[in-house]
SEGUMAR-846697 format. One record per residue: residue number from 1; residue in one letter; chain; x, y, z of N, C-alpha, C in turn. Coordinates in steps of 0.02 Angstrom, whole numbers, padded with zeros to 5 digits. Atoms other than C-alpha are relative to their C-alpha. Layout:
N
PT_seq_type_mol_n.u_n.v_n.w_ca.u_ca.v_ca.w_c.u_c.v_c.w
PT_NUM_A_A_X_Y_Z_X_Y_Z_X_Y_Z
...
***
This chain:
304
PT_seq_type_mol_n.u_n.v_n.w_ca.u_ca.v_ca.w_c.u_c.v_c.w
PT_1_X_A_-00015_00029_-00064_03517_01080_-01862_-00021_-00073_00001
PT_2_X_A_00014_00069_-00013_03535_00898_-01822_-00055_-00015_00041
PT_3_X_A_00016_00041_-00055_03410_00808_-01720_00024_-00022_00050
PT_4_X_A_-00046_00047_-00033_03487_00750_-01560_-00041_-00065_00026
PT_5_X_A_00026_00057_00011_03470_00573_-01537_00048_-00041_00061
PT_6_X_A_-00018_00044_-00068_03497_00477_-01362_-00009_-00095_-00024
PT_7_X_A_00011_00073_00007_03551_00295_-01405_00073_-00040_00026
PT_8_X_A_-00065_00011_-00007_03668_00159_-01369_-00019_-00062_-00042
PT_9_X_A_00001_00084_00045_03703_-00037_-01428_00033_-00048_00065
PT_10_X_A_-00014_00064_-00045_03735_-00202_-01334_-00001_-00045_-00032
PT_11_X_A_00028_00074_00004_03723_-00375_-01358_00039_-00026_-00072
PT_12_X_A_-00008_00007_00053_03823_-00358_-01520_00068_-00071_00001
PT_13_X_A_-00042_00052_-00007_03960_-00478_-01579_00066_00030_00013
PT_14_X_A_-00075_-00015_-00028_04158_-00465_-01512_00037_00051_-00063
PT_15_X_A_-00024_-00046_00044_04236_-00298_-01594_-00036_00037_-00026
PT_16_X_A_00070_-00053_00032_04078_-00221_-01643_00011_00085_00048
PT_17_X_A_-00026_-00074_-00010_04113_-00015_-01643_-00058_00022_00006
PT_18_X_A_00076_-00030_00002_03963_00077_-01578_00017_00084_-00026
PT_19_X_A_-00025_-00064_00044_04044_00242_-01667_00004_-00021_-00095
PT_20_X_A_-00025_00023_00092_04089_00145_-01832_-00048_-00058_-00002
PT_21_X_A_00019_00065_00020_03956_00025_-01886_-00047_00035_-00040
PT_22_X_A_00050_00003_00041_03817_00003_-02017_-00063_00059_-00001
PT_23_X_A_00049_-00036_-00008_03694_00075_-01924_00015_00091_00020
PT_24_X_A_-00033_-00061_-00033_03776_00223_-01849_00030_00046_-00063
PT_25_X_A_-00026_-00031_00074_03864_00281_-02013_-00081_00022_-00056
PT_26_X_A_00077_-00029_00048_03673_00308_-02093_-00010_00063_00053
PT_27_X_A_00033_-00039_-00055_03598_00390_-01930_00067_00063_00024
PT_28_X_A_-00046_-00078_-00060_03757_00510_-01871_00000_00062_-00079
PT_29_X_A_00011_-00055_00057_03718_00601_-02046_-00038_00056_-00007
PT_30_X_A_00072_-00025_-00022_03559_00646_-01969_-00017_00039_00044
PT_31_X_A_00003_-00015_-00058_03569_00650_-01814_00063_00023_00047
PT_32_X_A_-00047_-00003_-00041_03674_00713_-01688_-00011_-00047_00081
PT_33_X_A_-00003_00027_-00058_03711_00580_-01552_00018_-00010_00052
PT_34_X_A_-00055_00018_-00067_03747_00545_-01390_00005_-00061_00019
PT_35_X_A_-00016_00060_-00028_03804_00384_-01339_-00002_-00007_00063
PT_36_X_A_00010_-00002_-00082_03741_00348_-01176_-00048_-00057_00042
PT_37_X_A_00012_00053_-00036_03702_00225_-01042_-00078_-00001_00009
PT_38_X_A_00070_-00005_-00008_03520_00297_-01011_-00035_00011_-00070
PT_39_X_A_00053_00004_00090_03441_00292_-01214_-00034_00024_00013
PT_40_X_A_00064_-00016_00057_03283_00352_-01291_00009_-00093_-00043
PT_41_X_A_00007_00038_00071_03342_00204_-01410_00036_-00045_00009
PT_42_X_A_-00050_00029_00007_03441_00046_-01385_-00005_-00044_-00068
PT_43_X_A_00002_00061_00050_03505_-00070_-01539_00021_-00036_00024
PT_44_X_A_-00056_00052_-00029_03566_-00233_-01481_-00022_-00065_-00059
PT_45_X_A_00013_00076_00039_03587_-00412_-01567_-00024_-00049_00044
PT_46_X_A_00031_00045_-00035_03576_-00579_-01494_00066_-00027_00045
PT_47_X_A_-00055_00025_-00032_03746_-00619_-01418_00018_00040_00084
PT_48_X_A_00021_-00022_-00079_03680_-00572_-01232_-00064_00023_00008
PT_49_X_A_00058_-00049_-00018_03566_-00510_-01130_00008_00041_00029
PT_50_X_A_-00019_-00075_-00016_03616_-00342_-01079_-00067_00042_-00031
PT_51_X_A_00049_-00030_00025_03470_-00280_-01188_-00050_00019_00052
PT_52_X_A_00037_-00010_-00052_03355_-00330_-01038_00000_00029_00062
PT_53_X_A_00022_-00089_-00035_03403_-00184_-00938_00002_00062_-00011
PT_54_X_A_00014_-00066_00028_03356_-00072_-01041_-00057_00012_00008
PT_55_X_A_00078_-00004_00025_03194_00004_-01028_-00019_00060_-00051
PT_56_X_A_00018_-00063_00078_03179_00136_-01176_-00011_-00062_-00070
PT_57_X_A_00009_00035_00056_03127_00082_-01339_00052_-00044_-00017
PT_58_X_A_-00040_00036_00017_03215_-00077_-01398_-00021_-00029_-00067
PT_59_X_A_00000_00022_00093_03277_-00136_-01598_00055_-00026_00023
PT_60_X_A_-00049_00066_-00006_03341_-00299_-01612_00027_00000_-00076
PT_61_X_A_-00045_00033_00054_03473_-00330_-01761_00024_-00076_00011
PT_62_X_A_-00032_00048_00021_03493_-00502_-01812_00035_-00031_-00044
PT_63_X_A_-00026_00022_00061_03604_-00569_-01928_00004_-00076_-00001
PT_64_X_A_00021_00089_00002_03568_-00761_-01858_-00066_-00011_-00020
PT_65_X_A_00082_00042_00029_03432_-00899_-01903_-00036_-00005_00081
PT_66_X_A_00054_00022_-00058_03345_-00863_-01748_-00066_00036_00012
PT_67_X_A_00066_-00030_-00013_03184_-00761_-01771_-00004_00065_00042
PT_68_X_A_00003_-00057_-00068_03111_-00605_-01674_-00051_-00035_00062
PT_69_X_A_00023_00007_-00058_03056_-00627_-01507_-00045_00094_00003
PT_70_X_A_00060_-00074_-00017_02922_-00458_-01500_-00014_-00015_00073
PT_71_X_A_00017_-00026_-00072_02916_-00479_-01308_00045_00034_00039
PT_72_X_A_-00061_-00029_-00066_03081_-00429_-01271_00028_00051_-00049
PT_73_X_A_-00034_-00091_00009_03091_-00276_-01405_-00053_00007_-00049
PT_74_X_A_00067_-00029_00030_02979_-00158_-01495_00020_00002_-00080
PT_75_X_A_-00020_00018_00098_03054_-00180_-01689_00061_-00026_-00005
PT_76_X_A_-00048_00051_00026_03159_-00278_-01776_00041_00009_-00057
PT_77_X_A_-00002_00008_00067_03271_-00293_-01927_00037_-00063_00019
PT_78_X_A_-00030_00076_00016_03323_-00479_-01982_-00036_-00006_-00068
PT_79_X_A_00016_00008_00071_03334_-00554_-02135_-00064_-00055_-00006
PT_80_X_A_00063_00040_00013_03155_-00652_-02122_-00021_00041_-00029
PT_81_X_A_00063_-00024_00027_03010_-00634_-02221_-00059_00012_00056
PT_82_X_A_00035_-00035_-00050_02901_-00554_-02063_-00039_00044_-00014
PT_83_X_A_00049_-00048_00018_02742_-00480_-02117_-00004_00051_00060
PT_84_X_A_00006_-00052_-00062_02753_-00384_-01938_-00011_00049_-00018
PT_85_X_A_-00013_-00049_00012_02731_-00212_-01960_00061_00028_00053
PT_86_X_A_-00058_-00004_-00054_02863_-00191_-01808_00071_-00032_-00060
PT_87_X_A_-00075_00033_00038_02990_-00296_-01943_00023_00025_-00045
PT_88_X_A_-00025_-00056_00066_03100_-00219_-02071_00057_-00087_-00016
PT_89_X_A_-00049_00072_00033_03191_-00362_-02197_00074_00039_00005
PT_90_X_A_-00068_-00021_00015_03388_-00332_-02181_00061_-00060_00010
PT_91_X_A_-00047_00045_00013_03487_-00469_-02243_00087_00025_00046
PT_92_X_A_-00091_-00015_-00028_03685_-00476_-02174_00016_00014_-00059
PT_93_X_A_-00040_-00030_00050_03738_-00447_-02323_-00008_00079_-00027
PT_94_X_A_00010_-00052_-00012_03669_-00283_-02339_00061_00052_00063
PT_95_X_A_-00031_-00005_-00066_03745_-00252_-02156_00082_00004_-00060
PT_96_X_A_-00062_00017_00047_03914_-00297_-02260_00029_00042_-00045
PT_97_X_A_-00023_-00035_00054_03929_-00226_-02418_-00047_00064_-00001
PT_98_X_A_00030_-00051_00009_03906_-00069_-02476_-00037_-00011_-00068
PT_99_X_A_00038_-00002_00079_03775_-00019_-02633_00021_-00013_-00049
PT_100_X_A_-00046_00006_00025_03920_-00003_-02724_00000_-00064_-00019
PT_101_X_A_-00018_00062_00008_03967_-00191_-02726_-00062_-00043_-00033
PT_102_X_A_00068_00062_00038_03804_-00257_-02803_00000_00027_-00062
PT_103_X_A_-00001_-00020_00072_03855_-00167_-02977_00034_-00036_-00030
PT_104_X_A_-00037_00054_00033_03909_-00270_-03100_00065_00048_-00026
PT_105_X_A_-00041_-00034_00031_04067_-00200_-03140_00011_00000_-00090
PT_106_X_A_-00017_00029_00058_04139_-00189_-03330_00075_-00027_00019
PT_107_X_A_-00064_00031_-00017_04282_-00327_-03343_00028_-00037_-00062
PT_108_X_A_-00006_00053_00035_04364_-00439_-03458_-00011_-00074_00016
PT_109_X_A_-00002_00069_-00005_04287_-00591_-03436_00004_-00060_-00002
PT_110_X_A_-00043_00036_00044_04341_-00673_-03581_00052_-00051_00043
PT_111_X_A_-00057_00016_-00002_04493_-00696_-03494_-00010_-00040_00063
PT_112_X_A_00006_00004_-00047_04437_-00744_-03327_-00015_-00091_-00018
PT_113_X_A_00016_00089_00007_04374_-00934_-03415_00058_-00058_00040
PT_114_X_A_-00051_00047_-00020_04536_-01010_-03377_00012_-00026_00061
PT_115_X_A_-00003_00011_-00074_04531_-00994_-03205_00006_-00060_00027
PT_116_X_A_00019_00056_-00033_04541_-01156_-03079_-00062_-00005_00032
PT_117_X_A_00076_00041_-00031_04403_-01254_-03035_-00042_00051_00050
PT_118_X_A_00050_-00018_-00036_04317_-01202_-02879_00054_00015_00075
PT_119_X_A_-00046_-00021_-00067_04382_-01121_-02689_-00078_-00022_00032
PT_120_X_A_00040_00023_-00050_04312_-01170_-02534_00030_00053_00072
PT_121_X_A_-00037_-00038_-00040_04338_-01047_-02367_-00049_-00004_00052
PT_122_X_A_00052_-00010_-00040_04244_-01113_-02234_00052_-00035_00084
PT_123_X_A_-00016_00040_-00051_04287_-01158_-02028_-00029_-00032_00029
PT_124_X_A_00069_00022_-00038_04134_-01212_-01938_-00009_-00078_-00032
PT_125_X_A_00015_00075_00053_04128_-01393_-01992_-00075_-00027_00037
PT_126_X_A_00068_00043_00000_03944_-01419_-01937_-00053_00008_-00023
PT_127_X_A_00043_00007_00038_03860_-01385_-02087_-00004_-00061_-00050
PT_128_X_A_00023_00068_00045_03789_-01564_-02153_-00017_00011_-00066
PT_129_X_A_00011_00007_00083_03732_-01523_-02315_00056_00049_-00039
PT_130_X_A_-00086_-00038_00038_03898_-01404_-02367_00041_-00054_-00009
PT_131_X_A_-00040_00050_-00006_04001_-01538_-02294_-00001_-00069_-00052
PT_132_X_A_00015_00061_00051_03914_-01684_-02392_00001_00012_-00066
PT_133_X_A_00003_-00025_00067_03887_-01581_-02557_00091_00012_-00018
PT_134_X_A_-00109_00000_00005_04090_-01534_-02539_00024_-00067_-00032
PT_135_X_A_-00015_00065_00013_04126_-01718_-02533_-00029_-00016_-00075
PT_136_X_A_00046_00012_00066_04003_-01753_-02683_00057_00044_-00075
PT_137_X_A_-00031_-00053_00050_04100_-01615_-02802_00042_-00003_-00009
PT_138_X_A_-00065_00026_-00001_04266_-01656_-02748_-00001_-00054_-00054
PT_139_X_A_-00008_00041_00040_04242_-01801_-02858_-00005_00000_-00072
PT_140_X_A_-00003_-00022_00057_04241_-01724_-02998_00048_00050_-00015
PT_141_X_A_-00056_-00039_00014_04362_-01611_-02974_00025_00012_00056
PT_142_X_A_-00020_-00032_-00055_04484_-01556_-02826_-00038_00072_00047
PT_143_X_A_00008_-00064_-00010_04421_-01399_-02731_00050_00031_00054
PT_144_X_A_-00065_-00039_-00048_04553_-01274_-02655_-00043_00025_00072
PT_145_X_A_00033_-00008_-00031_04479_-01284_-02481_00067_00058_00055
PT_146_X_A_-00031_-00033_-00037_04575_-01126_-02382_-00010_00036_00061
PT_147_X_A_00015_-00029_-00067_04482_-01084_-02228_00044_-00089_00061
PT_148_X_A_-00002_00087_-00073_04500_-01218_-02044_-00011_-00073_-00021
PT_149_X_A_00036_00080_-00003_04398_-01349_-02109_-00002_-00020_-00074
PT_150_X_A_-00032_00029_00059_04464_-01470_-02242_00055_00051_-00039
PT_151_X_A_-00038_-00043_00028_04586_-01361_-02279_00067_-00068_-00060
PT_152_X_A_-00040_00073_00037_04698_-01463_-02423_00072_00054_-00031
PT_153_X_A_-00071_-00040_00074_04830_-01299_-02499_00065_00037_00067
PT_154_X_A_-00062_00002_-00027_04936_-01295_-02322_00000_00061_00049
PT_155_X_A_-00015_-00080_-00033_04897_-01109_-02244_-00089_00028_-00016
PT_156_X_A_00023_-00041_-00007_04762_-01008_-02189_-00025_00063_-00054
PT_157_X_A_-00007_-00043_00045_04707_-00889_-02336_-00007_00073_00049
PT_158_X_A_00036_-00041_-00018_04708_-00707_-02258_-00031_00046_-00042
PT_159_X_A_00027_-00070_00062_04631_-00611_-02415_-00043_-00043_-00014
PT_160_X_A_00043_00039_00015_04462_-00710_-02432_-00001_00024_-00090
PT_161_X_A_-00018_-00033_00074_04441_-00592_-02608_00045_-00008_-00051
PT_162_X_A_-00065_00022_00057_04610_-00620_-02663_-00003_-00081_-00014
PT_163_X_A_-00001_00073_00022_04602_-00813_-02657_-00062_-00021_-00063
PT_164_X_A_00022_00014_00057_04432_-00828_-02728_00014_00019_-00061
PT_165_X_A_-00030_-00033_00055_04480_-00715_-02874_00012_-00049_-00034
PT_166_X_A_-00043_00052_00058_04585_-00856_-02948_-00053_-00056_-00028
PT_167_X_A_00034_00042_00052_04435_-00974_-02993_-00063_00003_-00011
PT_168_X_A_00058_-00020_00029_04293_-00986_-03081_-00071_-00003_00057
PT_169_X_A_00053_-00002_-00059_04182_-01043_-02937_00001_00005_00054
PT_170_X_A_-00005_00013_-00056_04159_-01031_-02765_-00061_-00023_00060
PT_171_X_A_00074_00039_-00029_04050_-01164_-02650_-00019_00042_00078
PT_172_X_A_00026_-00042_-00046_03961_-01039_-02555_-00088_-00015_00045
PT_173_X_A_00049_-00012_-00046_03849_-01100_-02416_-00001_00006_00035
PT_174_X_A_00004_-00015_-00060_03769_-01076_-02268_00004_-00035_00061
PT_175_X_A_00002_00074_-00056_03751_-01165_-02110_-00044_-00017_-00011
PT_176_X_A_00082_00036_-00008_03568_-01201_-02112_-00037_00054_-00068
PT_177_X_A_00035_00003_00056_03430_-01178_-02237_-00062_00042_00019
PT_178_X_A_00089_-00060_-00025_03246_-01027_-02203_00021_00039_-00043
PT_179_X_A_00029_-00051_00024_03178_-00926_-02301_00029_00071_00022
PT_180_X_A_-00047_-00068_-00030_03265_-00759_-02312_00064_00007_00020
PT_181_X_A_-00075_-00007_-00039_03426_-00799_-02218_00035_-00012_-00064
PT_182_X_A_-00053_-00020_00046_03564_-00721_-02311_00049_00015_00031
PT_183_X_A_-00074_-00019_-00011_03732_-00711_-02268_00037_00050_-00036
PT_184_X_A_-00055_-00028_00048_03890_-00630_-02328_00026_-00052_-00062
PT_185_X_A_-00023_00051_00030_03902_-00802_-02413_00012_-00003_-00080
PT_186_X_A_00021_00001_00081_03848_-00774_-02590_00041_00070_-00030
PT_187_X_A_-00042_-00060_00031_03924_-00584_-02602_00075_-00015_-00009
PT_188_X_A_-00080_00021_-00001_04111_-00658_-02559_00006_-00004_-00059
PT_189_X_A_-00008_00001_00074_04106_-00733_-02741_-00011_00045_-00054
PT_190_X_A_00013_-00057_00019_04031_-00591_-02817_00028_00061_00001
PT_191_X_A_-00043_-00057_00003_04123_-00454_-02763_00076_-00011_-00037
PT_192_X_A_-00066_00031_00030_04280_-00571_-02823_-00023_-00017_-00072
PT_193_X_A_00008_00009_00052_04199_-00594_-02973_00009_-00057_-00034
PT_194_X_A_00000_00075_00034_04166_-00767_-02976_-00063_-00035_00022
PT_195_X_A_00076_00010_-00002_04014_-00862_-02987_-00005_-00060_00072
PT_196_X_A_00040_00010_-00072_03918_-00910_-02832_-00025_-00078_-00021
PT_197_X_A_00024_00064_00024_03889_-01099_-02828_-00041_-00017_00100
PT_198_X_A_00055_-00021_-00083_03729_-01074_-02663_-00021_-00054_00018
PT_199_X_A_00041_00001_-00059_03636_-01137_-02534_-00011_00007_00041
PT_200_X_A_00025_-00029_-00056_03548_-01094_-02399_-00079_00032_00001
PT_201_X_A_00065_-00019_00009_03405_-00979_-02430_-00024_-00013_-00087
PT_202_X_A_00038_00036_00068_03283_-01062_-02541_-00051_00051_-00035
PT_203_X_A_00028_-00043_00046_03221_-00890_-02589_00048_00064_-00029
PT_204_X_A_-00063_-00019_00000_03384_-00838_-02632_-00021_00063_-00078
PT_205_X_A_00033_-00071_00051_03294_-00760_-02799_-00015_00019_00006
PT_206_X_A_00028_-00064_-00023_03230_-00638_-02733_00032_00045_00004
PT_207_X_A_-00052_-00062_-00004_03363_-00561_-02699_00066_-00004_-00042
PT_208_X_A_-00025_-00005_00057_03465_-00596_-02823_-00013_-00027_-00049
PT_209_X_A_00045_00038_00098_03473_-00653_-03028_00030_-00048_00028
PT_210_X_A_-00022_00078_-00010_03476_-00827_-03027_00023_-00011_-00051
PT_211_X_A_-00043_00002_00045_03553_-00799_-03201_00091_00005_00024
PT_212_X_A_-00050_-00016_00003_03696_-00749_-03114_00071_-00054_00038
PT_213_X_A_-00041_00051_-00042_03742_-00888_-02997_-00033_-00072_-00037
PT_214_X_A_00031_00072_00017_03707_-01091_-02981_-00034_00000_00054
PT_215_X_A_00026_-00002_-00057_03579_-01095_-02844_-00018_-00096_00014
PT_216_X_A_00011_00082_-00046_03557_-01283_-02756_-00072_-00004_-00010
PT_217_X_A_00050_-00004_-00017_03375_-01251_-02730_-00035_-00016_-00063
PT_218_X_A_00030_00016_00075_03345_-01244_-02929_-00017_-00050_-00014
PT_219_X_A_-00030_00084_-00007_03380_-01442_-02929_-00042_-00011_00026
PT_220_X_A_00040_00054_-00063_03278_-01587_-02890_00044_-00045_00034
PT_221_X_A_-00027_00036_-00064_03423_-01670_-02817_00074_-00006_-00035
PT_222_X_A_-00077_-00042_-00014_03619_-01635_-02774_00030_-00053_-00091
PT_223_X_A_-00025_00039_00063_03646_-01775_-02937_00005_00042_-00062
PT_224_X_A_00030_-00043_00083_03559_-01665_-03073_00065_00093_00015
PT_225_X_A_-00017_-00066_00022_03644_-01510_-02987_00063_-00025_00001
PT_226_X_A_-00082_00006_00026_03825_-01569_-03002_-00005_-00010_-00070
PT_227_X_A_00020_00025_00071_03782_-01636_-03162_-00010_00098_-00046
PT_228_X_A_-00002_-00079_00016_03744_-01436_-03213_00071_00029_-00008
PT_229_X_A_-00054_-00025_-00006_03884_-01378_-03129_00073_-00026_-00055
PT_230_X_A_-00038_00016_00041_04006_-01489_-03228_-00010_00024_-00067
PT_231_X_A_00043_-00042_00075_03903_-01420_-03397_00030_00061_-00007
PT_232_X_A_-00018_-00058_-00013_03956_-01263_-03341_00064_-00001_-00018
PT_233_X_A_-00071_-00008_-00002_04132_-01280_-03314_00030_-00018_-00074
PT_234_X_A_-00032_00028_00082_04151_-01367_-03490_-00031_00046_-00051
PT_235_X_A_00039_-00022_00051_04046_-01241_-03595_00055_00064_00017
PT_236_X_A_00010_-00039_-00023_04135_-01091_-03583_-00037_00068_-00022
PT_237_X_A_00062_-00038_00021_04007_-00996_-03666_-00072_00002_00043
PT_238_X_A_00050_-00002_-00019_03885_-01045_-03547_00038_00027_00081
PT_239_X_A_-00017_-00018_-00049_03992_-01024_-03400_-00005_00085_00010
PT_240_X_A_-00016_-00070_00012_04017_-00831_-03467_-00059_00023_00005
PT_241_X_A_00081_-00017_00012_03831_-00819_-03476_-00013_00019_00092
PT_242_X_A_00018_-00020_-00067_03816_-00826_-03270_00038_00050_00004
PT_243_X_A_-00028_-00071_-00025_03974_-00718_-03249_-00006_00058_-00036
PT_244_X_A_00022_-00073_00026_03933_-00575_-03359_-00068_00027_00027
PT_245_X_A_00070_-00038_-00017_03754_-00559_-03278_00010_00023_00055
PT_246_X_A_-00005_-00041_-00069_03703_-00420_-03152_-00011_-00038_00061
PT_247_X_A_-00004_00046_-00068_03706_-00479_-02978_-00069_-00002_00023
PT_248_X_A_00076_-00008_-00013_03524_-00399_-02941_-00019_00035_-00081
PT_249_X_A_00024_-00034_00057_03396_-00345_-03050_-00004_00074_-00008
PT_250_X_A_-00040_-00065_00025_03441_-00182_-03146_00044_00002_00042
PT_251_X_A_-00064_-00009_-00029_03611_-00189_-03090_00018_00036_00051
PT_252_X_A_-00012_-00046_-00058_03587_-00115_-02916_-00045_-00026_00057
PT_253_X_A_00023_00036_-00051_03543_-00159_-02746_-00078_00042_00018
PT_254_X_A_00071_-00012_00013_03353_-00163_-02735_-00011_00045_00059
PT_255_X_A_-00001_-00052_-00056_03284_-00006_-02655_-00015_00011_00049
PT_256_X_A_-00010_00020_-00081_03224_-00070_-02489_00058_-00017_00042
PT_257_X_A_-00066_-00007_-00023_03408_-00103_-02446_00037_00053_-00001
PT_258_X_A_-00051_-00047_00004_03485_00061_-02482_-00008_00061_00083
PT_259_X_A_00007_-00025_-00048_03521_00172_-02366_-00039_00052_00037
PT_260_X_A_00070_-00047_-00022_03393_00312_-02378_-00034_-00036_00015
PT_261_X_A_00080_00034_00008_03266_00195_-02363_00008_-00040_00067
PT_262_X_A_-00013_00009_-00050_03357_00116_-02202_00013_00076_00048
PT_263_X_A_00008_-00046_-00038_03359_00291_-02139_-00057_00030_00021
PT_264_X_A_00081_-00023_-00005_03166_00312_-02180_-00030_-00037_00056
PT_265_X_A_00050_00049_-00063_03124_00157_-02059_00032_00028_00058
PT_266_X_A_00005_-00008_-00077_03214_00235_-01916_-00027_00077_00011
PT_267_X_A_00031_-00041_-00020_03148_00391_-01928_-00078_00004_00007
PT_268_X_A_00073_00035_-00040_02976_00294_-01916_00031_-00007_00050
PT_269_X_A_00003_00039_-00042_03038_00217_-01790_00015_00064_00089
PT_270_X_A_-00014_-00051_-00076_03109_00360_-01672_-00073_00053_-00016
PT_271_X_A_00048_-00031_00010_02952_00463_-01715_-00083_-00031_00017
PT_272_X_A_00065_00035_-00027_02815_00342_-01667_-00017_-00003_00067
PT_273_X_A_00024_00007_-00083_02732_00352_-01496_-00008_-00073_00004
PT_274_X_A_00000_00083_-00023_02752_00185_-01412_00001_-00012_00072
PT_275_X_A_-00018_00024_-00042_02753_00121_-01261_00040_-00062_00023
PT_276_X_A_-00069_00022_00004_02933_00023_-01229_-00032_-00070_00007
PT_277_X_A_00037_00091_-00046_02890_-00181_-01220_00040_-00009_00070
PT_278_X_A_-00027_00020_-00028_02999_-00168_-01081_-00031_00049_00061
PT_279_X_A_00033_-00016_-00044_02897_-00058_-00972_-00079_-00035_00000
PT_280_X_A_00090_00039_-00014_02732_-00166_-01005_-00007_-00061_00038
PT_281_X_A_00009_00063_-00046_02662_-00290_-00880_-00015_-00080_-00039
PT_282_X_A_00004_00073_00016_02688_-00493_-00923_-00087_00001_-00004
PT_283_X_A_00055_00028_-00001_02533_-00563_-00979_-00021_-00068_-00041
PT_284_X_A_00000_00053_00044_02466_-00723_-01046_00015_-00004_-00070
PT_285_X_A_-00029_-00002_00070_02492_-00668_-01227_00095_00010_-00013
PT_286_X_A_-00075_-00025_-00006_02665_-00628_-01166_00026_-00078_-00002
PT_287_X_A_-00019_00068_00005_02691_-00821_-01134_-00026_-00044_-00036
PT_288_X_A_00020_00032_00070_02602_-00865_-01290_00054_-00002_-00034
PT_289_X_A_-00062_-00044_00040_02731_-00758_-01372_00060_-00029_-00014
PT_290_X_A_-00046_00010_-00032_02868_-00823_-01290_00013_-00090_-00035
PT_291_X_A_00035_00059_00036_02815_-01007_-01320_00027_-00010_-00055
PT_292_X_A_-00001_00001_00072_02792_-00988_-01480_00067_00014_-00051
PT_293_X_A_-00073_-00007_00014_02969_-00916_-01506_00045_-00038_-00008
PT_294_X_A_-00051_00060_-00015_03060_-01043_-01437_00004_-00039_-00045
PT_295_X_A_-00007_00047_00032_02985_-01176_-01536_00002_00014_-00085
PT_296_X_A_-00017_-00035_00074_03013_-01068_-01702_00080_-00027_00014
PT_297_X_A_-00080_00027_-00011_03192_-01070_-01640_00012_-00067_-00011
PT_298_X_A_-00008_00064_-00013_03211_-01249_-01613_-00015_-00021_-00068
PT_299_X_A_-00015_00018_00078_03141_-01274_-01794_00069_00011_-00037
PT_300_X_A_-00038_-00035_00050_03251_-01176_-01863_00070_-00036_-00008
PT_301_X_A_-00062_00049_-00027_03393_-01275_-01776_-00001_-00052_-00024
PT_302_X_A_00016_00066_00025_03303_-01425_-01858_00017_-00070_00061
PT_303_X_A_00044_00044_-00053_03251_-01489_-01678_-00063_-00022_-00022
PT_304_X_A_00077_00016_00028_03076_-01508_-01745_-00014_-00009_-00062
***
């Protein structure tokens, strides 16, 4: 017999399925749920505040660079490094791909050398150091830019997978730069089976081989790492050296990401006596808290 399990979700982003998602596809294996307005359990993200009328236990999912706020829910998963014991690490990319996709497949890779240069698939044009590093690289070679912004090949790509596919690299970064924050950015190339040319999180090895990509962060400065990158593209013995390596170490997604082990933290989590942060009275540590949040945020934004 299942467990039954009183929960709902809010706050998530536009199209988000509270029957079909990440979290729900672990937990309805388990549990038997009801989806309902009055919880035991809400999950919400950050794209509202609907969360704050909830008063049952609250778990915040973030997949942005904005930190946890612990006054306005009782655990967390985001991809920070958060010694909390309330925090659980869960990159977006996780969220994303399945286990599956972090195996190195077997391929001919041989064949794959020939490929063109480098793809680009980005819309958001207000990342400064993508934008400027783009420019920088271009000069050495064209890059097939097929998302909104700089787009140069005429059309919209709709098969992100299928486009990269065709070349050897793809300039995969983020918007902004912390510790931990991981995107879907770095798997896109990877699952296409082309090497990851990063930045963003400057502890990006951690979670993956840095044999396997070109990480930005490696570099003392964007000169030395183009200077690489071109090395690369002309060796192709050395180029074959990143794409034949596993994506993580021992060729599988490290076992704090899998899914038993995301099913172990919520059955901490629904099993712990707590009292909800949302039934406890404001108090000065509450506007320490709070405080202190903000101006994390505002770093992060690279206000401060």
């Amino acid at each position: 017999m299942k467990t039954k399990l009183k929960l709902n979700y809010t706050d998530f982003w536009a199209g988000f399925n509270k029957t079909n998602n990440y979290f729900h596809n672990i937990l309805k294996q388990h549990y038997e749920i009801e989806i309902c307005d009055k919880p035991d359990f809400l999950i919400y993200s950050v794209f509202g505040k609907d969360h704050l009328n909830y008063k049952c236990v609250r778990i915040l999912y973030s997949a942005e660079n904005r930190g946890v706020d612990f006054t306005r829910c009782d655990y967390a998963f985001t991809s920070d490094y958060n010694p909390d014991p309330k925090h659980y690490r869960l990159p977006f990319y996780v969220y994303c791909y399945p286990p599956e996709s972090f195996v190195k497949p077997d391929l001919d890779y041989v064949a794959m050398v020939e490929r063109k240069f480098c793809s680009f698939i980005v819309s958001n044009p207000g990342g400064k150091v993508r934008n400027r590093f783009h420019s920088l690289l271009s000069n050495y070679k064209p890059i097939a830019s097929g998302g909104k912004f700089r787009n140069n090949i005429g059309y919209r790509v709709p098969d992100k997978e299928a486009f990269i596919r065709d070349f050897k690299f793809n300039l995969a970064f983020e918007n902004r730069s912390f510790p931990g924050y991981t995107t879907e950015k770095i798997m896109e190339p990877f699952v296409a089976n082309t090497v990851p040319i990063y930045w963003g999180n400057p502890l990006i090895k951690l979670d993956f081989n840095p044999q396997a990509f070109l990480d930005y962060h490696a570099f003392k400065s964007e000169k030395a790492f183009v200077k690489h990158i071109i090395e690369v593209d002309n060796n192709p013995d050395l180029y074959l050296q990143y794409l034949k390596a596993p994506r993580c170490e021992n060729n599988h997604l490290p076992d704090q990401f899998m899914p038993q082990a995301i099913l172990a933290r919520f059955h901490y989590i629904f099993s712990a006596p707590i009292s909800p942060v949302a039934n406890k009275p404001q108090s000065l540590s509450f506007f320490v808290s709070r405080s202190l949040y903000r101006l994390n945020k505002m770093h992060r934004r690279g206000y401060l």
